[in-house]
N, CA, C and O of each residue as an XYZ file, in Angstrom:
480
protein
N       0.841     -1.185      0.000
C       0.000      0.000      0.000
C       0.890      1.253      0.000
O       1.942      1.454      0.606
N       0.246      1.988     -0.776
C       1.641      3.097     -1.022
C       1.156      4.332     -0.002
O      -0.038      4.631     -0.021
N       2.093      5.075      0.916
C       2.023      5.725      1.714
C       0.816      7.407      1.419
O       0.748      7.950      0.316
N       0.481      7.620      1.950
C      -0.551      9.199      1.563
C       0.952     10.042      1.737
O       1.931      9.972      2.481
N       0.609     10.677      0.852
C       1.279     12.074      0.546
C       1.702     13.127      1.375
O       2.812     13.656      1.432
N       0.203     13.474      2.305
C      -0.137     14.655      2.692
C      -0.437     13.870      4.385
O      -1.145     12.872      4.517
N       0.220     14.527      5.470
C      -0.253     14.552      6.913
C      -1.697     15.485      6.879
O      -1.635     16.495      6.177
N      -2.728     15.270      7.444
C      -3.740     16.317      7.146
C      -4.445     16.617      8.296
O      -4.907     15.781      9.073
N      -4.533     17.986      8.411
C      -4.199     18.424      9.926
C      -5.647     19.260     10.014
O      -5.760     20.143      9.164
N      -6.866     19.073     11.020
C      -8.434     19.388     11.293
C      -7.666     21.030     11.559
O      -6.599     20.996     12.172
N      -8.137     22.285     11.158
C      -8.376     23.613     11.478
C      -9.418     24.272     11.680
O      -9.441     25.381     12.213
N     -10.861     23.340     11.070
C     -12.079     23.918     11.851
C     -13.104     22.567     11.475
O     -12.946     21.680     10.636
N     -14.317     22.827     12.551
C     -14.958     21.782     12.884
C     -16.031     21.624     11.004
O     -16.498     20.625     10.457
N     -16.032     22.793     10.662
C     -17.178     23.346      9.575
C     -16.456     24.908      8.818
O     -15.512     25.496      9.347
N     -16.900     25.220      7.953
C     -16.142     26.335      7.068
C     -16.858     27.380      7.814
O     -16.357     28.486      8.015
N     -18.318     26.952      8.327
C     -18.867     28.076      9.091
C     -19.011     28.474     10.470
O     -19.912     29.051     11.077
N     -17.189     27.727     11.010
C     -16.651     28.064     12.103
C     -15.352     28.998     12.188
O     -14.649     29.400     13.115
N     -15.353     29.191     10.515
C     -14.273     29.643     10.872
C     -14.534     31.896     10.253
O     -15.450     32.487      9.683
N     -13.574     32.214     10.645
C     -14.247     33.561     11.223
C     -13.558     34.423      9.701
O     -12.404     34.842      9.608
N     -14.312     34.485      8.953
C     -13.911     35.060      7.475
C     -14.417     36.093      7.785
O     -15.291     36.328      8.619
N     -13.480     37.202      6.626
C     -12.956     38.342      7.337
C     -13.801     39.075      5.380
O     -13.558     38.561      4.289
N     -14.358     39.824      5.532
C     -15.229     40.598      4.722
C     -14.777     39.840      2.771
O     -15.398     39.354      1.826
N     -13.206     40.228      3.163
C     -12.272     39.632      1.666
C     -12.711     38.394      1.508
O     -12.659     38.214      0.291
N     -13.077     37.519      1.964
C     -13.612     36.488      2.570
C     -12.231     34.918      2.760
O     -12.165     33.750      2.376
N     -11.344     35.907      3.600
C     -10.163     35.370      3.900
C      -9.754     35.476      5.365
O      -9.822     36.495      6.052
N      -9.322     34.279      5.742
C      -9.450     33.884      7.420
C      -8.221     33.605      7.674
O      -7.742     32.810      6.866
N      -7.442     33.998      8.585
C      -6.141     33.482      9.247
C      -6.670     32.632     10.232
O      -7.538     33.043     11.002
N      -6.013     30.920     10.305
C      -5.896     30.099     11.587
C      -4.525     29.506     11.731
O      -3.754     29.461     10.772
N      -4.283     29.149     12.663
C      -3.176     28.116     13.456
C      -3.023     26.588     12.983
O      -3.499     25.581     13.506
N      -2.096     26.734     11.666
C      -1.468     25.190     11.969
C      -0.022     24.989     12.331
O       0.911     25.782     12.198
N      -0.028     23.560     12.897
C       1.412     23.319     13.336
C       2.061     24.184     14.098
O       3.280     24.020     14.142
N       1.386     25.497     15.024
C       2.095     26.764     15.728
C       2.122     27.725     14.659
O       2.808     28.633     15.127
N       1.726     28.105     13.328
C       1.794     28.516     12.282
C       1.104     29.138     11.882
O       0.197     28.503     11.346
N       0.902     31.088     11.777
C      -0.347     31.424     11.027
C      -0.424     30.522      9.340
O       0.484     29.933      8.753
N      -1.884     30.726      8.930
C      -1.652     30.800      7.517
C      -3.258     31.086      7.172
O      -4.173     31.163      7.991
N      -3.329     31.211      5.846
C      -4.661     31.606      5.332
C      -5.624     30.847      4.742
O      -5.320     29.826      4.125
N      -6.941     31.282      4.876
C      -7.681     30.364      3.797
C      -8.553     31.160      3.310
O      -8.879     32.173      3.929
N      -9.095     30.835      2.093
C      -9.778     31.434      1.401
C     -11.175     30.550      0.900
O     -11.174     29.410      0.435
N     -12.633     31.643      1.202
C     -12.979     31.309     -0.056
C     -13.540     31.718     -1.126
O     -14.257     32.702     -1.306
N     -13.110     30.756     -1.983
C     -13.557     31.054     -3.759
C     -14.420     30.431     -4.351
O     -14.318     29.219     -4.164
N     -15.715     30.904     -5.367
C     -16.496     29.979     -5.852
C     -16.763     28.650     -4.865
O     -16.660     27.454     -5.137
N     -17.117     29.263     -3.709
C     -17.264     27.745     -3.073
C     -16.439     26.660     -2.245
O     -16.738     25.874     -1.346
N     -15.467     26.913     -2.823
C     -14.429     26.087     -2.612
C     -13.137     26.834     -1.547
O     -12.759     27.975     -1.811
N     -12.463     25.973     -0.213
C     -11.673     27.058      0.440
C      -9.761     25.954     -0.167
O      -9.247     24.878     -0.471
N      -9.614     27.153      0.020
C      -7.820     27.133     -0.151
C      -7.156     27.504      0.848
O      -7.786     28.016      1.773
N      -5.752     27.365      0.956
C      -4.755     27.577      1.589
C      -3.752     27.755      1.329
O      -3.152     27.040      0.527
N      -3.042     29.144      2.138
C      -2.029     29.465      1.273
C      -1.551     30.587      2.337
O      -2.176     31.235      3.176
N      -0.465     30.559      2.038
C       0.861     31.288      3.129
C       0.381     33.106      3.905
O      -0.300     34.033      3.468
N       1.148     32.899      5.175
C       0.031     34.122      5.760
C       0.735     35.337      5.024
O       0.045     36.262      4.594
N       2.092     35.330      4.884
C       2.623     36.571      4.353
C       3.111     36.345      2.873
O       3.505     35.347      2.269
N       2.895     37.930      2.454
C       3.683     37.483      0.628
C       5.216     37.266      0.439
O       6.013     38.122      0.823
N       5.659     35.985     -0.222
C       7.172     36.073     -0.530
C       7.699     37.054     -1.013
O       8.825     36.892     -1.485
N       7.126     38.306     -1.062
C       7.918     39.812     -1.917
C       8.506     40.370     -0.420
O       9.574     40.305      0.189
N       7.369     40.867     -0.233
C       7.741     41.887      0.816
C       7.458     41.735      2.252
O       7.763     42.621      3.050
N       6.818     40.512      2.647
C       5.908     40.121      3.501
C       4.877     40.696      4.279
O       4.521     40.604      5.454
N       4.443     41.416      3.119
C       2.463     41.644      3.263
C       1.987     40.633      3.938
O       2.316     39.448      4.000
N       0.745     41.577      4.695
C      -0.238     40.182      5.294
C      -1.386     39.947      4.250
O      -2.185     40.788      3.837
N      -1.295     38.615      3.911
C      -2.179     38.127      2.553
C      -3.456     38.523      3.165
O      -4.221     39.142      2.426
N      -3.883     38.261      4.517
C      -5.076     38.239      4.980
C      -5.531     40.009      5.204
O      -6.451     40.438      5.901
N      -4.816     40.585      4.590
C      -5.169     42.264      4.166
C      -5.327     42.829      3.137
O      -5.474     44.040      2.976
N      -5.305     41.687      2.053
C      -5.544     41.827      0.514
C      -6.952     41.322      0.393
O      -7.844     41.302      1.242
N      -6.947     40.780     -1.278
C      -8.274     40.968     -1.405
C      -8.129     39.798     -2.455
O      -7.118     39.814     -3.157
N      -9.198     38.621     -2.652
C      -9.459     38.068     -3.904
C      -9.642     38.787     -5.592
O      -9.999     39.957     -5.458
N      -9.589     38.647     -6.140
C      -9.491     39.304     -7.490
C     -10.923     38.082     -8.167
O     -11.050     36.866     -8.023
N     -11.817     39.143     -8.925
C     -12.722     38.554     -9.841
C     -12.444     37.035    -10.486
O     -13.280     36.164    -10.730
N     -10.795     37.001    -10.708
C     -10.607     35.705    -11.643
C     -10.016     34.566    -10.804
O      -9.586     33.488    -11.214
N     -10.103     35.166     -9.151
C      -9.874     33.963     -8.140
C      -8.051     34.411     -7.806
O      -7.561     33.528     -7.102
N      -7.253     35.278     -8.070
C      -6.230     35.472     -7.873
C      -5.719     36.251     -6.181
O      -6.341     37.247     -5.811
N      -4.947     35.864     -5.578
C      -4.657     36.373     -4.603
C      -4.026     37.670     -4.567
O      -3.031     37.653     -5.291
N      -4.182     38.619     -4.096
C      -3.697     40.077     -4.497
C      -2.938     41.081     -2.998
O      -3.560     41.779     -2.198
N      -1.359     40.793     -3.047
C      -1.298     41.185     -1.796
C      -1.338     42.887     -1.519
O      -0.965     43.676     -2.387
N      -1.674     43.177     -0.634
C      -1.864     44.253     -0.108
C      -0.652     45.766     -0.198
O      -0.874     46.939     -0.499
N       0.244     45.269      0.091
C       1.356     46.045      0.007
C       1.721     46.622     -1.680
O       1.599     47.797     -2.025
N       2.076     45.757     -2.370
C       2.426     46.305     -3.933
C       1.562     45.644     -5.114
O       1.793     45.958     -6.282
N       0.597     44.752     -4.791
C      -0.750     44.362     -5.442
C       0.466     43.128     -6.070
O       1.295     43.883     -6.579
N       0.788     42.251     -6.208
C       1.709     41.273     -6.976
C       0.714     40.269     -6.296
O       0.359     40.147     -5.123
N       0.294     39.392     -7.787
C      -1.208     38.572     -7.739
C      -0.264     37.221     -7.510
O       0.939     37.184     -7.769
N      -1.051     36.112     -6.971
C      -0.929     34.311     -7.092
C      -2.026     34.091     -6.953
O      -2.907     34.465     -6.178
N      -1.888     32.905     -8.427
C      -3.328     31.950     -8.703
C      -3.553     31.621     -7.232
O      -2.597     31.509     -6.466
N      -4.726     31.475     -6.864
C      -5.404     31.027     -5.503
C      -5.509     28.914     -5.455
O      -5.726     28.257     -4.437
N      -5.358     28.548     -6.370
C      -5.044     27.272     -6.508
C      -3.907     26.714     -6.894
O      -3.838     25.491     -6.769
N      -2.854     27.368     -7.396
C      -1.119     26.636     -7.391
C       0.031     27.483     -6.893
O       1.174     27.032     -6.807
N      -0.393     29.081     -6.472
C       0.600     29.647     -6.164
C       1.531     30.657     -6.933
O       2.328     31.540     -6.618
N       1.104     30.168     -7.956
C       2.113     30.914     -8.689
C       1.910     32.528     -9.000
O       0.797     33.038     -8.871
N       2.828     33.140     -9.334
C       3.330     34.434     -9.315
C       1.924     35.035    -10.794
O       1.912     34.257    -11.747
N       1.149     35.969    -10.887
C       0.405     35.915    -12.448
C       0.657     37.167    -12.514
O       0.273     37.678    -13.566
N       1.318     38.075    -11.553
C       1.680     39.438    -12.268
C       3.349     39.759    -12.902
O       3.732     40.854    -13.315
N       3.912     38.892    -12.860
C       4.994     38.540    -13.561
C       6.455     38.970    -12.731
O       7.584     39.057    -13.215
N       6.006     39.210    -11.285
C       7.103     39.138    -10.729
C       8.211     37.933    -10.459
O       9.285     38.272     -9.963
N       7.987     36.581    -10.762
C       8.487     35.398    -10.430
C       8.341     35.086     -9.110
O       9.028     34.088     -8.893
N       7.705     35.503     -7.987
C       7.505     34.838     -6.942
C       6.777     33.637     -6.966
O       6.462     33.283     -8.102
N       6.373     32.817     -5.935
C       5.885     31.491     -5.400
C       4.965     31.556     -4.424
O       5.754     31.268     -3.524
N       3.789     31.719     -3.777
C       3.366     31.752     -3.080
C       2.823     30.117     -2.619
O       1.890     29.551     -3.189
N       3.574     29.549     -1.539
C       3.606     28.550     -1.059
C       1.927     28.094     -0.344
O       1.416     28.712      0.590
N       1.452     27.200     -0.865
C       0.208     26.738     -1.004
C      -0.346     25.379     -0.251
O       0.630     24.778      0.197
N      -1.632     24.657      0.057
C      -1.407     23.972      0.548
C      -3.148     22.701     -0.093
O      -3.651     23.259     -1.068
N      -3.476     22.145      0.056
C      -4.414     21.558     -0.477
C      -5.147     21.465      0.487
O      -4.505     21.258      1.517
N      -6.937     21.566      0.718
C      -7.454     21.574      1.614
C      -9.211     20.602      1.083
O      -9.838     20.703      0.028
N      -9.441     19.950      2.026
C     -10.389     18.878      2.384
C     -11.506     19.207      2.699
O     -11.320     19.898      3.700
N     -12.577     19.170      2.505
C     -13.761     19.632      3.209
C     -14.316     18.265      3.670
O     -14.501     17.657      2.615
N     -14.657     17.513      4.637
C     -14.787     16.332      5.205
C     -16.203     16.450      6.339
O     -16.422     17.145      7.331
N     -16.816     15.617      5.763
C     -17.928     15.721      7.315
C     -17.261     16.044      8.776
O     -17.847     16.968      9.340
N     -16.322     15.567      9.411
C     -16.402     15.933     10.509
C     -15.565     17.258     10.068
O     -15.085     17.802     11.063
N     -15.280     17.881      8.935
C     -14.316     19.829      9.092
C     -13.558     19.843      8.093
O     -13.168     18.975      7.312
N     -13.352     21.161      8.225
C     -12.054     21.256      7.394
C     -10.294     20.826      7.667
O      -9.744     20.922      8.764
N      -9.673     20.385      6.494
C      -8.865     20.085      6.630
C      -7.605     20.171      5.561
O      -7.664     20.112      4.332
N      -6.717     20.292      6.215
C      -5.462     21.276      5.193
C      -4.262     20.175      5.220
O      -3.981     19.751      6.341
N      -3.476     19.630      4.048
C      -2.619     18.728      3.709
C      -0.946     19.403      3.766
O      -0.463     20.276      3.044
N      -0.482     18.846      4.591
C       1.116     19.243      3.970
C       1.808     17.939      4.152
O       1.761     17.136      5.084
N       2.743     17.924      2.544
C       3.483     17.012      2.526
C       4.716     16.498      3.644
O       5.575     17.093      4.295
N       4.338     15.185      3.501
C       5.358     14.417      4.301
C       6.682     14.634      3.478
O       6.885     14.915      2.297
N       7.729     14.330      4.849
C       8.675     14.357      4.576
C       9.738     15.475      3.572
O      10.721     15.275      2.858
N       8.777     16.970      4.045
C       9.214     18.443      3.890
C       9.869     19.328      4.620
O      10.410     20.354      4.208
N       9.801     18.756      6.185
C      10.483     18.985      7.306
C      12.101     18.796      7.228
O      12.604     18.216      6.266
N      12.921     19.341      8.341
C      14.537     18.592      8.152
C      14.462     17.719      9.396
O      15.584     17.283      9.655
N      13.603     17.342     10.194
C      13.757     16.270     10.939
C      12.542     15.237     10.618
O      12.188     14.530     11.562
N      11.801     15.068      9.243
C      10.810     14.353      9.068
C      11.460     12.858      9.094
O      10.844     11.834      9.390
N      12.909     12.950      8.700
C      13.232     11.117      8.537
C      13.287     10.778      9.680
O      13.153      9.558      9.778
N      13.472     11.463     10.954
C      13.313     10.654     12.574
C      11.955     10.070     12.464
O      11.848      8.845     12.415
N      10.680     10.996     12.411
C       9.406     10.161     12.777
C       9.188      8.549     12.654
O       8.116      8.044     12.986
């Protein structure tokens, strides 16, 4: 049986526990860790609390019409589903895959991304 990918870690019981913020973007706690979620068309994402430019707080920006993340500080957009840079600065906005599951929501990060993951 081949191992799951993703450790996947509960951050709220229901999407409508968690406390979205007008943009309709929520900072919670994983792993000791802010980070963000979003939602879009329905669907929530996850994705890093500050921007790799300048470190804007993502959760002070705003979604964009075409689902793009738009940070606050110098407007430099990432697709809301892979991260990537769409205003052509070359940044990365580090991302995460997220679950909607009867008993909550739930957010995936890969195994063995850590520098002490080979002890576990």
């Amino acid at each position: 049986m081949a191992e799951e990918k993703y450790t996947w870690h509960k951050v709220a019981g229901h999407t409508n526990e968690i406390e979205w913020q007008e943009n309709n973007i929520a900072v919670v706690e994983l792993k000791g860790k802010k980070i963000c979620l979003a939602m879009f068309n329905n669907s929530v994402f996850a994705f890093a609390f500050k921007c790799p430019h300048a470190g804007g707080l993502l959760a002070d920006g705003y979604i964009d019409a075409i689902g793009n993340i738009v940070c606050p500080v110098h407007r430099y957009k990432y697709n809301i589903s892979n991260g990537r840079n769409v205003s052509g600065e070359g940044y990365y906005l580090k991302h995460w895959p997220v679950e909607l599951r009867e008993d909550g929501v739930y957010v995936g990060m890969e195994r063995g991304k850590g520098v002490f993951d080979w002890l576990k």
